[in-house]
LOBARO-654668 format. One record per residue: residue number from 1; chain; y, z, x of N, C-alpha, C, CB in turn. Coordinates in steps of 0.05 Angstrom, whole numbers, always signed. Atoms other than C-alpha are relative to their C-alpha. Glycine has a CB too. Layout:
! residues N
+-----+-----+--------+--------+--------+--------+--------+--------+--------+--------+--------+--------+--------+--------+
: seq : mol :   n.c2 :   n.c3 :   n.c1 :  ca.c2 :  ca.c3 :  ca.c1 :   c.c2 :   c.c3 :   c.c1 :  cb.c2 :  cb.c3 :  cb.c1 :
+-----+-----+--------+--------+--------+--------+--------+--------+--------+--------+--------+--------+--------+--------+
: NUM :   A :      Y :      Z :      X :      Y :      Z :      X :      Y :      Z :      X :      Y :      Z :      X :
...
+-----+-----+--------+--------+--------+--------+--------+--------+--------+--------+--------+--------+--------+--------+
//
This chain:
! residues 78
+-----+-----+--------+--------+--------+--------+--------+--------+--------+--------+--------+--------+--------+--------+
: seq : mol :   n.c2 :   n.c3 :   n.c1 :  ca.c2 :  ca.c3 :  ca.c1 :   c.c2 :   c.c3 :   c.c1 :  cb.c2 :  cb.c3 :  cb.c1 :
+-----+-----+--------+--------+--------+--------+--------+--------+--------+--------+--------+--------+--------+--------+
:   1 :   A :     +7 :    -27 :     +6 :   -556 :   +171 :   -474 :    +18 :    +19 :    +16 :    -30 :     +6 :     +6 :
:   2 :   A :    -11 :    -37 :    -16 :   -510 :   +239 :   -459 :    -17 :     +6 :     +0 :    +17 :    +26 :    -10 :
:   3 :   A :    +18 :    -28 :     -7 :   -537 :   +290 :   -424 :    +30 :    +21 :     +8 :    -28 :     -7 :    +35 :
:   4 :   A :    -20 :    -27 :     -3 :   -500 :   +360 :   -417 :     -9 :     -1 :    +26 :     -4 :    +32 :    -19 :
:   5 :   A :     -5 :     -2 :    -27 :   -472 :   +367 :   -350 :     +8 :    +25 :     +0 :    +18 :    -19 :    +11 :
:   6 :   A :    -23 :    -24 :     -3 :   -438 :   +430 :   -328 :    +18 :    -13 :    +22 :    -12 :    +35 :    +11 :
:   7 :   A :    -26 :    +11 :    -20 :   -402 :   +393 :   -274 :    +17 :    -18 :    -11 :    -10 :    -15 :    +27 :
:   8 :   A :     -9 :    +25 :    +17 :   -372 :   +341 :   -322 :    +28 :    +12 :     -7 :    -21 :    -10 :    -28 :
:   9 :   A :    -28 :    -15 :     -5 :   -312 :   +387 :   -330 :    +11 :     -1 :    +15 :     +4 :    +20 :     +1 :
:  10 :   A :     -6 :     +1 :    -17 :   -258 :   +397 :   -301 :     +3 :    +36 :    +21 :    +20 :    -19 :     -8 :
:  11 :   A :     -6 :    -27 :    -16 :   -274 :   +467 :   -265 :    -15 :     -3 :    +31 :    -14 :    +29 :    -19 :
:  12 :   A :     +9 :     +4 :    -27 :   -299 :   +474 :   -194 :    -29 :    +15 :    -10 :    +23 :    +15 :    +29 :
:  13 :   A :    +25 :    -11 :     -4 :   -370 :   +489 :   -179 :     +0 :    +26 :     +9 :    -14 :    -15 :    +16 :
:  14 :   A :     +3 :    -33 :     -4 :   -393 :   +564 :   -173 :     +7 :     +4 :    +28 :    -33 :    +13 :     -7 :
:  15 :   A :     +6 :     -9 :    -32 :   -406 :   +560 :    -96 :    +22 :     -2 :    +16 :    -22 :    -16 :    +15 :
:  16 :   A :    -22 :     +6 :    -12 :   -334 :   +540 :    -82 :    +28 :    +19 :    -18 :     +0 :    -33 :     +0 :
:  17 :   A :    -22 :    -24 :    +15 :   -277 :   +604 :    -93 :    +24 :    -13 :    +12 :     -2 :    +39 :    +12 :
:  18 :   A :    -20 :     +6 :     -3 :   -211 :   +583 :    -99 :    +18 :     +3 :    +32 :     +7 :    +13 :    -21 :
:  19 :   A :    -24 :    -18 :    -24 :   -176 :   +627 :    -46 :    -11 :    -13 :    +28 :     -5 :    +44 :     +3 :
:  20 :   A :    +15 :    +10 :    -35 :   -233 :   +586 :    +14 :    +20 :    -20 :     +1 :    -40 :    -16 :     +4 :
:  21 :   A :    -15 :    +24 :     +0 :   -190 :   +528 :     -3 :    +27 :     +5 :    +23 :    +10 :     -6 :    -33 :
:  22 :   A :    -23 :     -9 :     -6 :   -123 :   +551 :    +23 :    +18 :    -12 :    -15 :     +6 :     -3 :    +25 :
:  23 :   A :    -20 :    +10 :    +17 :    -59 :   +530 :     +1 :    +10 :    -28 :     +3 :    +20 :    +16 :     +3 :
:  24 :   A :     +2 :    +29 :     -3 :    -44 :   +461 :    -15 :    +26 :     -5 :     -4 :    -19 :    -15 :    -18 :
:  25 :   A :    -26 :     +2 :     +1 :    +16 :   +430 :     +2 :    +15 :    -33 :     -6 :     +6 :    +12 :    +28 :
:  26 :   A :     -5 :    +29 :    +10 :    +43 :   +372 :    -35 :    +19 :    -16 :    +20 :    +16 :     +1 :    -30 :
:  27 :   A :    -17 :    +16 :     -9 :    +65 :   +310 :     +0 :    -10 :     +0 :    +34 :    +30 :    +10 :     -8 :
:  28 :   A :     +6 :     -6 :    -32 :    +36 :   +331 :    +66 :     -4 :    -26 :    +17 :    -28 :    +18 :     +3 :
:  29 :   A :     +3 :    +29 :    -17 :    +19 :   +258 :    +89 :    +17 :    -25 :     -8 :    -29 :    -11 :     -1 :
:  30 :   A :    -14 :    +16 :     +7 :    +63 :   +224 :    +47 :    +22 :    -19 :    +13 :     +7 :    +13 :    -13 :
:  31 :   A :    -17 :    +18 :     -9 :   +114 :   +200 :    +95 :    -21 :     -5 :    +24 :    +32 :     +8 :     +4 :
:  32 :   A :    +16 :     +9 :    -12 :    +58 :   +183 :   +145 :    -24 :    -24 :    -10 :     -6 :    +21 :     +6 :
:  33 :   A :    +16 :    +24 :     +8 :    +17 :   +142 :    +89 :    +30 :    -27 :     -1 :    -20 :     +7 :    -38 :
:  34 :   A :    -22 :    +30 :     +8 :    +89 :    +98 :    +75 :    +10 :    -14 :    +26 :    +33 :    +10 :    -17 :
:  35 :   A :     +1 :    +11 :    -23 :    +95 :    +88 :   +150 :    -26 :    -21 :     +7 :     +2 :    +23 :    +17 :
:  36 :   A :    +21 :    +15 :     -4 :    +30 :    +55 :   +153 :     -8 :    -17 :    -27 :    -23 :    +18 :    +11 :
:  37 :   A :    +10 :    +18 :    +20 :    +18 :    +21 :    +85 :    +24 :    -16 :     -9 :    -14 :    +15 :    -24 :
:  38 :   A :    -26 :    +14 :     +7 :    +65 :    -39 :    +60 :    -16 :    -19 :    -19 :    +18 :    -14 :    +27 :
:  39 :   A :    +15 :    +17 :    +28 :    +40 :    -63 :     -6 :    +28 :    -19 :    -21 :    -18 :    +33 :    -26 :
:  40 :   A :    -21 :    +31 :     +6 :    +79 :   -123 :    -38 :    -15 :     -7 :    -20 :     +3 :    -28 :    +24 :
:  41 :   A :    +17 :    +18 :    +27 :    +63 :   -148 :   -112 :    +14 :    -15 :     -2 :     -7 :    +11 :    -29 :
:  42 :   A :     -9 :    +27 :     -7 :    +67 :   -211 :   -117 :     -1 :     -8 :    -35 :    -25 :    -21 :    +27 :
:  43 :   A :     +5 :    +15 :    +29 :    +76 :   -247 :   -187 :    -22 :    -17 :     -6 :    +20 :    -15 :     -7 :
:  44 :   A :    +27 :     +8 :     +2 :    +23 :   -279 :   -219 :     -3 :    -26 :     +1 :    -11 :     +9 :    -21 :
:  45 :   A :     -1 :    +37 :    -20 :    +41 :   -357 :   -200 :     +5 :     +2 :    +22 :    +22 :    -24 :     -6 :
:  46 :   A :     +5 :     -4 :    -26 :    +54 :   -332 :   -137 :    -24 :     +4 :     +7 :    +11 :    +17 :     +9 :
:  47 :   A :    +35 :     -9 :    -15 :    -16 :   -302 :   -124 :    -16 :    -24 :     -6 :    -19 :    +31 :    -17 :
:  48 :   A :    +21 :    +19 :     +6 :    -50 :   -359 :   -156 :     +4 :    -28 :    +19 :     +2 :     -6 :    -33 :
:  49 :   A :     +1 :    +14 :    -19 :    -22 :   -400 :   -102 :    -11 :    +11 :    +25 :    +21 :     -9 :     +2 :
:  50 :   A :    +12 :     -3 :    -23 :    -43 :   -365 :    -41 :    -36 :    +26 :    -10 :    +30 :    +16 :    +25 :
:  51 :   A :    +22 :    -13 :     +4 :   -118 :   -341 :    -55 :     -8 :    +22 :    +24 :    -21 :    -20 :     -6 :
:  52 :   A :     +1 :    -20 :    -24 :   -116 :   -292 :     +7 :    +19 :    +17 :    +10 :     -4 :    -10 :    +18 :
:  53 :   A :    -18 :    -10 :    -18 :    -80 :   -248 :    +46 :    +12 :    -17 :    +26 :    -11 :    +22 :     +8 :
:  54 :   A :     -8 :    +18 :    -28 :    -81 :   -288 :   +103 :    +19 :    -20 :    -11 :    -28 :    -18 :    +17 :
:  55 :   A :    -15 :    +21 :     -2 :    -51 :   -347 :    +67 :    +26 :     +1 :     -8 :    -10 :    -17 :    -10 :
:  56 :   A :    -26 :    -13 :     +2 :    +10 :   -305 :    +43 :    +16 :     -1 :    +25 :     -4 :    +28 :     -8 :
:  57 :   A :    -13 :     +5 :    -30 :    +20 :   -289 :   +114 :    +13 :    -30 :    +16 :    -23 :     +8 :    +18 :
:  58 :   A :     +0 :    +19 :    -15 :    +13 :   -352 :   +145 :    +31 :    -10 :    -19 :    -31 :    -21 :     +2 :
:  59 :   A :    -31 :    +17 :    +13 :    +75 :   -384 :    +83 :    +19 :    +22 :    +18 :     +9 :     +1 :    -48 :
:  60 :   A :    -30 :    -10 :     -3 :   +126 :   -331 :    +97 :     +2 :     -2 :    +28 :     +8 :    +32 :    -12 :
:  61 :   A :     -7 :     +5 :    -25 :   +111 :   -335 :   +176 :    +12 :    -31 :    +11 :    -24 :     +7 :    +12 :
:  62 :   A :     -9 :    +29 :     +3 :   +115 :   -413 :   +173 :    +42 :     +7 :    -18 :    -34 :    -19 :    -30 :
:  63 :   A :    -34 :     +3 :     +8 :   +183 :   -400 :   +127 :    +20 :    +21 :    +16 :     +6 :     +8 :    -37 :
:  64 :   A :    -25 :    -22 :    -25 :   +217 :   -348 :   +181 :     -1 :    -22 :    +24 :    -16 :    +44 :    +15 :
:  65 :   A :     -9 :    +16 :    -20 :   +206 :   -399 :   +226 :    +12 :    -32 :     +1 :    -20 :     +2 :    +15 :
:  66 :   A :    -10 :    +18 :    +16 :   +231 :   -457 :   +188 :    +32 :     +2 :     -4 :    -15 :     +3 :    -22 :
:  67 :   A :    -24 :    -11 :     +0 :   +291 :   -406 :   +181 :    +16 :     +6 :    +21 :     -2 :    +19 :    -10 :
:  68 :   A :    -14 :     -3 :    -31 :   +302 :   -387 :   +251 :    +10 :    -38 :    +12 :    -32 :    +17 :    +27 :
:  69 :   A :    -10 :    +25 :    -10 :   +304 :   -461 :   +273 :    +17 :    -17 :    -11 :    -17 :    -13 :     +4 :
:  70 :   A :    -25 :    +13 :    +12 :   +350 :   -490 :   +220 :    +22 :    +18 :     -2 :     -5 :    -11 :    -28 :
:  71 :   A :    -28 :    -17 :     +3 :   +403 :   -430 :   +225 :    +15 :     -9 :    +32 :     -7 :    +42 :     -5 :
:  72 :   A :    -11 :    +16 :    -18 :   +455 :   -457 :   +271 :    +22 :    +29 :    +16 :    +15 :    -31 :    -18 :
:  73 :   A :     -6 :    -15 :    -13 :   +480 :   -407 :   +322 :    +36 :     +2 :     +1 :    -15 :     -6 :    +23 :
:  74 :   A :    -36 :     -6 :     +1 :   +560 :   -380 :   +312 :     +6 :     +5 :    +27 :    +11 :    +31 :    -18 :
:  75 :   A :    -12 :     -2 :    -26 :   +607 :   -391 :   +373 :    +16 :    +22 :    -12 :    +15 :    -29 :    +15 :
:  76 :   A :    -23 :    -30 :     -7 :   +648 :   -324 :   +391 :    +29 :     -8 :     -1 :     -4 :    +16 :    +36 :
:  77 :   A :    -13 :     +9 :    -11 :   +702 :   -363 :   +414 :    +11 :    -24 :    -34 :    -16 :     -8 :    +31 :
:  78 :   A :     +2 :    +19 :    +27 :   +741 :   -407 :   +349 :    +32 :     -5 :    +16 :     -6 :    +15 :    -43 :
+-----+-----+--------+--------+--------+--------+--------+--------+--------+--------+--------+--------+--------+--------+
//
C-alpha cells in the first residue's frame, strides 16, 4: 500500500532554510577519503577462491615473500 508522503520528494523539509546550510564545497574530503581507503576488485574466480579478506591478505603476503626470497641480489661490481 502507498501512502502520500510529503517528504518522499526530493525538496528539503520546511524547518530547514537553505542559506543555515552554508556553502558546500565539492571534494572537500576527497583526497583525505583516497588516502585512507584502498579498494581492489578482484575478478570473480579470484574472489571465489579466497572467501575473506583476511585470506586475500594472507596469499599476496605469503607471495611477496616467496618473491623477496627467490630474487637474487645484483653485485655493483661486474
Amino acid at each position: 500500500m502507498k501512502t502520500d508522503n510529503a517528504h518522499d520528494d526530493d525538496e528539503m523539509r520546511p524547518e530547514y532554510r537553505r542559506e543555515d546550510l552554508g556553502t558546500g564545497v565539492r571534494g572537500k574530503h576527497y583526497q583525505a577519503y583516497m588516502e585512507s581507503n584502498n579498494l581492489v576488485l578482484l575478478r570473480p574466480e579470484v574472489a571465489e577462491a579466497f572467501p575473506t579478506e583476511e585470506a586475500v591478505n594472507e596469499a599476496l603476503l605469503s607471495l611477496i615473500r616467496i618473491a623477496k626470497a627467490s630474487t637474487r641480489p645484483t653485485s655493483g661490481s661486474a
